[in-house]
C-alpha positions, 0 to 999 in steps of 0.5 A, a space after each residue: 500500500 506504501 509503495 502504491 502511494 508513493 507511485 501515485 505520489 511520483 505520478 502526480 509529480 511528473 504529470 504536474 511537471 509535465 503540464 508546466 513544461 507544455 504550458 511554458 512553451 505552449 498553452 494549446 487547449 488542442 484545437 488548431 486555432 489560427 490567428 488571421 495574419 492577412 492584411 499585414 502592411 500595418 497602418 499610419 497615424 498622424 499625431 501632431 502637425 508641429 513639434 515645434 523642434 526637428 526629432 533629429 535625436 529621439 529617446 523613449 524614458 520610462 515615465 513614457 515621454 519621449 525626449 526629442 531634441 534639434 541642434 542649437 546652431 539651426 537657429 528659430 526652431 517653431 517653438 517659440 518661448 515666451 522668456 529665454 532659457 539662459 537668462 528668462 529675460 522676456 522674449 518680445 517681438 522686436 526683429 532682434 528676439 525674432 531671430 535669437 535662437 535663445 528665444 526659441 525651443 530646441 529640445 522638448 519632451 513629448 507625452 504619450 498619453 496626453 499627446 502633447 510637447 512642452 519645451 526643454 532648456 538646452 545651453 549648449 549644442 547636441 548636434 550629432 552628439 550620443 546617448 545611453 541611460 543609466 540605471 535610474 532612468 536617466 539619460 547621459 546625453 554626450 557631445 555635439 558641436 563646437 562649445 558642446 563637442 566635450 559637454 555632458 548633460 543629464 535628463 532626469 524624467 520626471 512624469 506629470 510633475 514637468 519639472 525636469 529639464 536637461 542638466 548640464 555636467 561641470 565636468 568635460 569629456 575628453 576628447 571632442 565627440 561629435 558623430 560619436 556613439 555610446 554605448 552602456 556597460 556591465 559595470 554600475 552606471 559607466 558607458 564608452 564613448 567611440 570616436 568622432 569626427 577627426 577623433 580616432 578614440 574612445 573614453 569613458 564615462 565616468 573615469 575612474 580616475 582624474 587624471 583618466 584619458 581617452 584611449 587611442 584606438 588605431 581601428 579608427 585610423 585605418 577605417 577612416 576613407 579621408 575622401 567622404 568625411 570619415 565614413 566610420 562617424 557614428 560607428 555601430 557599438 554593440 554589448 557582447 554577452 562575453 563583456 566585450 565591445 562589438 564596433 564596426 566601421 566603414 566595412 570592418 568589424 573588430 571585438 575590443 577588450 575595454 579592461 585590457 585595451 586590446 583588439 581579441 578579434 578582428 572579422 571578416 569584412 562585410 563583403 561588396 562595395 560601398 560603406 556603412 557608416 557616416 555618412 554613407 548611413 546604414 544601420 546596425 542592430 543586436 538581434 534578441 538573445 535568448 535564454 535557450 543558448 543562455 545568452 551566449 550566441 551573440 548576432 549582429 545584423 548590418 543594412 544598407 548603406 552607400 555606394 562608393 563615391 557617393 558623397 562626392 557625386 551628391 556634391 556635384 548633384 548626381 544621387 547615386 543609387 545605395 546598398 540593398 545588401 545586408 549581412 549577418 554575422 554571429 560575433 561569439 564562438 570561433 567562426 565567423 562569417 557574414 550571411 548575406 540578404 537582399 533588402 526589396 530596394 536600395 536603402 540608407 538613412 534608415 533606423 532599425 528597431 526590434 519589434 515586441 515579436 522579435 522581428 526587425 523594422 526598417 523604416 525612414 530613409 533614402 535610396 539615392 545619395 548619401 547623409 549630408 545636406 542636400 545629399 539624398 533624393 528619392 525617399 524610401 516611405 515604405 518600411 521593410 519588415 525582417 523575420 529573423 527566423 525565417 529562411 534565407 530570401 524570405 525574410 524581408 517583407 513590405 509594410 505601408 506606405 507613409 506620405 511623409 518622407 523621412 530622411 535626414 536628421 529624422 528618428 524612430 523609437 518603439 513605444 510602450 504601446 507597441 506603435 512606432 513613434 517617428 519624427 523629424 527630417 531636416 536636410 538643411 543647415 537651417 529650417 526650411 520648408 519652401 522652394 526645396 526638394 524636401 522641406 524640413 519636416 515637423 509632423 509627428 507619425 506613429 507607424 502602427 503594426 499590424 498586430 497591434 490592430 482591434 481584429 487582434 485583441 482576443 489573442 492579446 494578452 492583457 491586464 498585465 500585472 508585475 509582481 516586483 518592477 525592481 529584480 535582482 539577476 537570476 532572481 524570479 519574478 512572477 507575472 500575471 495577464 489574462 488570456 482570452 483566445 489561445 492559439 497553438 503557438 508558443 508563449 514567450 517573454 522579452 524585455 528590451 532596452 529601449 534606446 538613444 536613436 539619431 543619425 540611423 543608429 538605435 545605441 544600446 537598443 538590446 532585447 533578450 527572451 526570457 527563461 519560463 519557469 512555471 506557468 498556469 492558466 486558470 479556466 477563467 483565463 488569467 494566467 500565472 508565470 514565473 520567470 527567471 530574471 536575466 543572469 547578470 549585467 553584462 548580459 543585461 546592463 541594469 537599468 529600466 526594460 520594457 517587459 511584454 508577453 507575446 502570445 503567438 505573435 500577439 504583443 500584450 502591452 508592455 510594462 517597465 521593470 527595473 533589472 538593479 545590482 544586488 
């Protein structure tokens, strides 16, 4: 009889067992249902016809705001102040306060919810200048041009208060940073900064000494095309789960060893001509990691471009036609090689951001030309969609159309609500908007994914609730949604970083997929998970992640958690 017991006892154990494994990966109930994927181009929204200020750089905050900022040496923006920010003396209508750029915004702070831009001060010029948050949620926000090329400034958001606006450092950063990129560490609160232009190095901030300089850094060097500005300004910085610095510039790519100052790896050149970085403006993205390999196999994705001489050709007014190429390369492991695809048409001056599925969005852009003023024609309105998982010559799709085009100087970020926030565009040294090929742009876009529309409410997970938004790593942490309709496909957890997005690069954009520990579904449909946190910060650098739950292919919305050194 005991041992009878005991059996039944083990039995119960492993059908327990069992379900919480089937429901971790699946929450099939046994029918086949099928989410309806026809129509799948997504839709445009037009949210505001004035931002007052061009979203050259763009960055979502976890008070769901979303900074955007110009440069100050492009004179009145179309935000007027009613007093100056540098001394609050009074702005009147004389023709001297009409063309003093202190009377006007460069900088505002958009509210999602509210739909609605107030202004923010800024006292020195972040024209082409970096960004990164730190693990409180505040924006270090780097360099520039000219008095603001050393500058360091901080933005602490602040919510429905709005009494928050941009500080600025007494202290300097080394070297000159301007078309610089940042990119946050493992260690507690401390991003590196790599190059600039004529600057051939890389800093960090904080120094953790006085006396601490820049690094030289001879890839930099060799990379530099003399000839079309550099072509390895804002070079692509990505995180590797190992601690190691991914940076790719112009073609080539090396792994840096920040602690030890050395090169360890140097990859494969990307193949065909033509280059990738400023001012030829592709882009670059860290696709999702994932729990199942423990964060350990590490890709990079780079697309589009110019062709050689096209900066050049675009100064004596001939738009020569970009990349369509895009390459894939896993920078972990021992081998490496590009595997490379075909974007629909030629493309550059595009963001790349990855979406609650895991899929790429390539949006905004050009097909002819380069960056610079005046420099591109034909713009690229159609977004392009990226599956990852999808087999080779597959995997890129076309989305709607928008009619607004988005070249130069504009931005995209992914809100909470699983839209896409885009703005700017401004190919001139100042705002211009008549008698020119394109005009400086103002309007404000969300680009609205198709899975994102009513037809799919009754596959999205909702009434999401956290049990703790501060997690230590490796810690559980336990989540509560409801689920209406289930199809057969997988349930999965992510959490992304959102980024500092300008000048087609997102810095630190990061998203990893989570290990399910336990998972149950109550025949009500709320359902209970316990999720494993990631392992460290450097897998995961601390700081805020917005936490969503997809349910085969269905984004639930998404919530901020906080990921903190014990």
């Amino acid at each position: 009889m005991f041992i009878v017991k005991n059996m039944i006892l083990s039995y119960t154990k492993i059908m327990i067992i069992i379900l919480f494994f089937l429901v971790c990966v699946g929450l099939s109930n046994g029918a086949n249902q099928k989410i309806p994927f026809q129509g799948r181009e997504g839709q445009w929204q037009l949210l505001l016809n004035n931002t007052g200020v061009v979203g050259m750089h763009m960055a979502l905050t976890y008070k769901n705001t979303v900074i955007m900022f110009d440069q100050t040496g492009a004179g009145q923006s179309r935000y007027k102040l009613r007093k100056r920010f540098n001394n609050g003396t009074r702005c009147t209508t004389n023709q001297h306060d009409l063309t003093d750029s202190t009377c006007y915004a460069h900088s505002v702070e958009y509210d999602i919810s509210a739909n609605r831009i107030r202004p923010l001060r800024l006292d020195t010029d972040p024209w082409c200048s970096s960004g990164s948050f730190l693990s409180n949620g505040t924006l270090l926000q780097t360099g520039g041009y000219h008095q603001g090329a050393k500058r360091v400034r901080f933005y602490r958001p602040c919510g429905n208060n709005h009494q928050c606006d941009w500080i600025q450092s007494r202290k300097s950063l080394s070297d000159e940073r301007w078309y610089a990129s940042s990119q946050i560490l493992p260690e507690h609160d401390r991003v590196v900064l790599v190059g600039g232009r004529g600057v051939f190095t890389y800093e960090f901030v904080p120094k953790h000494s006085p006396n601490e300089k820049a690094f030289d850094l001879p890839f930099l060097h060799q990379t530099n095309d003399r000839n079309s500005e550099g072509n390895n300004l804002y070079p692509f910085t990505h995180l590797s789960s190992d601690g190691n610095l991914f940076i790719f510039a112009n073609r080539d790519s090396i792994l840096l060893n920040l602690r030890r100052n050395k090169v360890i790896k140097t990859f494969p050149r990307i193949p065909g001509n033509g280059s990738r970085n400023y001012p030829s403006s592709g882009s670059s993205v860290l696709l999702p990691l994932d729990h199942k390999d423990k964060f350990q196999k590490v890709e990079v994705m780079v697309c589009g471009g110019s062709a050689t001489g096209a900066l050049r050709a675009a100064r004596s007014q001939r738009f020569v036609e970009g990349l369509r190429s895009c390459g894939r390369m896993v920078i972990t492991g021992n081998k490496h090689s590009w595997e490379m695809d075909y974007m629909p048409k030629p493309r550059f001056l595009h963001d790349m951001l990855i979406l609650p599925t895991g899929n790429i969005l390539i949006i905004n852009g050009a097909k002819h030309g380069c960056a610079g003023y005046d420099n591109a024609r034909n713009a690229s309105r159609e977004p392009y969609l990226y599956s990852p998982n999808k087999r080779l010559g597959k995997r890129f799709s076309v989305l709607k159309r928008t009619m607004i085009a988005r070249m130069y100087h504009s931005s995209a970020t992914l809100l909470p609500d699983g839209r896409v926030l885009v703005a700017g565009g401004n190919p001139h040294g100042r705002y211009t908007f008549n008698n020119v090929a394109y005009p400086t742009e103002l309007r404000l876009q969300a680009f609205v994914p198709h899975y994102m529309e009513k037809r799919y409410h009754a596959w999205r997970p909702s009434n999401l609730t956290i049990e703790n938004h501060a997690i230590g790593y490796g810690k559980e942490f336990r989540v509560r949604f409801l689920l209406g309709r289930r199809p057969s496909d997988e349930v999965k957890f992510s959490v992304y970083s959102p980024p500092f997005t300008t000048h087609s690069f997102s810095m630190n954009q990061r998203m990893l997929n989570l290990r399910c520990k336990r998972m149950v579904r109550s025949s009500e449909g709320w359902v209970n998970a316990v999720l494993e946190a990631p392992p460290s910060s450097v897998v995961a650098p601390s700081g805020y992640y917005l936490f969503t739950v997809v349910n085969g292919g269905i984004p639930s919305m998404s919530q901020w958690i906080q990921f903190a050194h014990a």
